[in-house]
ROMARDO-684792 format. One line per field, with one value per residue (C-alpha): residue number from 0; residue in one letter; chain; z, x, y. Coordinates in nm, 3 decimals. Layout:
! residues N
nr = NUM;...
rest = A;...
kette = A;...
zz = Z;...
xx = X;...
yy = Y;...
***
This chain:
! residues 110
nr = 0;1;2;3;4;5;6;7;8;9;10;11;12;13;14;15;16;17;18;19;20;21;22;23;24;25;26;27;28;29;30;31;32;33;34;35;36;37;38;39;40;41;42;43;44;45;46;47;48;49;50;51;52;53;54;55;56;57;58;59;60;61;62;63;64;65;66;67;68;69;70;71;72;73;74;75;76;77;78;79;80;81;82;83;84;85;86;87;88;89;90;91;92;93;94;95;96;97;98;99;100;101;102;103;104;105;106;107;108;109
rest = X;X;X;X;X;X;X;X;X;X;X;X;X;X;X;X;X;X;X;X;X;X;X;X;X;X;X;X;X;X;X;X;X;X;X;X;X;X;X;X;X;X;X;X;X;X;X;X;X;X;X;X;X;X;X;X;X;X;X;X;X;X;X;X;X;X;X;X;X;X;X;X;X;X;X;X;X;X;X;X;X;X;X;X;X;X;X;X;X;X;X;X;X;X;X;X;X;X;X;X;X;X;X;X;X;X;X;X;X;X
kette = A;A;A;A;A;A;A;A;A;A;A;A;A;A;A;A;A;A;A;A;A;A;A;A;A;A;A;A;A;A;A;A;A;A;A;A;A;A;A;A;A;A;A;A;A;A;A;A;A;A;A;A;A;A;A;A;A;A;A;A;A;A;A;A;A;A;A;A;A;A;A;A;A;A;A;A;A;A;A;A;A;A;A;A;A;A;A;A;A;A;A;A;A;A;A;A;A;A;A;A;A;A;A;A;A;A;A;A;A;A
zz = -15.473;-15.597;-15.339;-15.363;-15.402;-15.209;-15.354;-15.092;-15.240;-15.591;-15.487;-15.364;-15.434;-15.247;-15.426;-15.323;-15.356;-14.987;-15.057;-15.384;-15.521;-15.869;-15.793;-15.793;-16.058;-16.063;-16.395;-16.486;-16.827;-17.015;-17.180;-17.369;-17.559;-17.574;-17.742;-18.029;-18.089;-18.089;-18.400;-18.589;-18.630;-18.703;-18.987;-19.084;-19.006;-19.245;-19.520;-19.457;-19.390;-19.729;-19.622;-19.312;-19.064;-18.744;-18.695;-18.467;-18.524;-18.358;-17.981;-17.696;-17.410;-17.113;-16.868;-17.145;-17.119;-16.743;-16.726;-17.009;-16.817;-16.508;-16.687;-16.344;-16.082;-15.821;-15.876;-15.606;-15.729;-16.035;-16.241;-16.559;-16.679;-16.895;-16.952;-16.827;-16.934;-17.115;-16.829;-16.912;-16.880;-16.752;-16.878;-16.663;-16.331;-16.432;-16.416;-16.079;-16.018;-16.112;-15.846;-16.035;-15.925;-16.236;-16.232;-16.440;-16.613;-16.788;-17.151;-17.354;-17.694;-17.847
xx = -26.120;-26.092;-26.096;-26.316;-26.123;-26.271;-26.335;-26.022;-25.806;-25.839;-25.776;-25.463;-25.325;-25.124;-24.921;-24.611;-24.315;-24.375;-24.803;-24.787;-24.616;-24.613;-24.962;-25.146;-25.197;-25.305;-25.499;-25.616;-25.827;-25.882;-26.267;-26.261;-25.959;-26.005;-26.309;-26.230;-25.893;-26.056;-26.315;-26.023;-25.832;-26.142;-26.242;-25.830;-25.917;-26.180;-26.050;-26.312;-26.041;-26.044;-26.443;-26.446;-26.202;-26.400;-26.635;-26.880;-27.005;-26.695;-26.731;-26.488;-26.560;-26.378;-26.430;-26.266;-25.952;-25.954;-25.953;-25.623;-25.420;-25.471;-25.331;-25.486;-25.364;-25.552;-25.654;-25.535;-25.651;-25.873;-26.007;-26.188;-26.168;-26.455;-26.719;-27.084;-27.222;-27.593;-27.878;-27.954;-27.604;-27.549;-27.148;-26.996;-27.265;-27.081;-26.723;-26.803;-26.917;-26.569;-26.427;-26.275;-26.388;-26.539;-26.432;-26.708;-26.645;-26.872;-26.870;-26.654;-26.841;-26.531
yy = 3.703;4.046;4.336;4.618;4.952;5.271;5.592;5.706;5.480;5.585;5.959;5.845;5.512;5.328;5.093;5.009;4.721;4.592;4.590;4.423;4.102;3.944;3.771;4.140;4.393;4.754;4.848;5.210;5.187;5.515;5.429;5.704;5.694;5.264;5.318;5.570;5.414;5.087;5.244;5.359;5.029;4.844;5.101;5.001;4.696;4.621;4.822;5.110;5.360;5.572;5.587;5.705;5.746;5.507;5.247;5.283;4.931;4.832;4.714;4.649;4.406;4.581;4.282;4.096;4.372;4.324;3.969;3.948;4.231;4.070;3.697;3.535;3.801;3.953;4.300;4.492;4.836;4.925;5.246;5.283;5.685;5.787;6.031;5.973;5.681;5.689;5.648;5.288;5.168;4.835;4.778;5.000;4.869;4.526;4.690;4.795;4.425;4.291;4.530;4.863;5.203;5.444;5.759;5.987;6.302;6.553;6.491;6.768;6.812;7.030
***
């Protein structure tokens, strides 16, 4: 069963050699970067790279990510970094589901 991680504890984590064992895993995802790097080997990918330089047809299942770090552990601390999320968003309400805090930033447009 995965434990819920508290706004507190993602401030300051608290992960140490005599709280965690092999059976746990922390994972910190960076959305942001995931994403875009994930558009630009797909463009490679499928040979669209002298066209344009990212797909944005390209689309990454994050629970997907979670589950294959975690290769059957228990999460014992979570944290998906990205930027705010469109107002219907339901991918990030089920990252929360699976137990990893999302930490929201304001989008930079530079």
């Amino acid at each position: 069963m995965n434990r819920k991680t508290t706004r507190e504890e993602c401030d300051r984590p608290n992960i140490g050699a005599d709280s965690a064992s092999n059976d746990e895993c922390a994972i910190f995802i960076d959305d942001s970067n995931i994403f875009i790097e994930g558009q630009k080997y797909y463009a490679s990918a499928q040979c669209l790279k002298l066209r344009v330089p990212q797909d944005p047809r390209c689309r990454i299942d994050i629970g997907k990510l979670v589950e294959l770090a975690l290769r059957e552990r228990i999460l014992l601390h979570g944290v998906l970094y990205g930027s705010e999320p469109p107002a219907l968003d339901t991918v990030w309400k089920k990252i929360r589901e699976k137990g990893i805090y999302v930490k929201v930033s304001t989008r930079n447009y530079k």
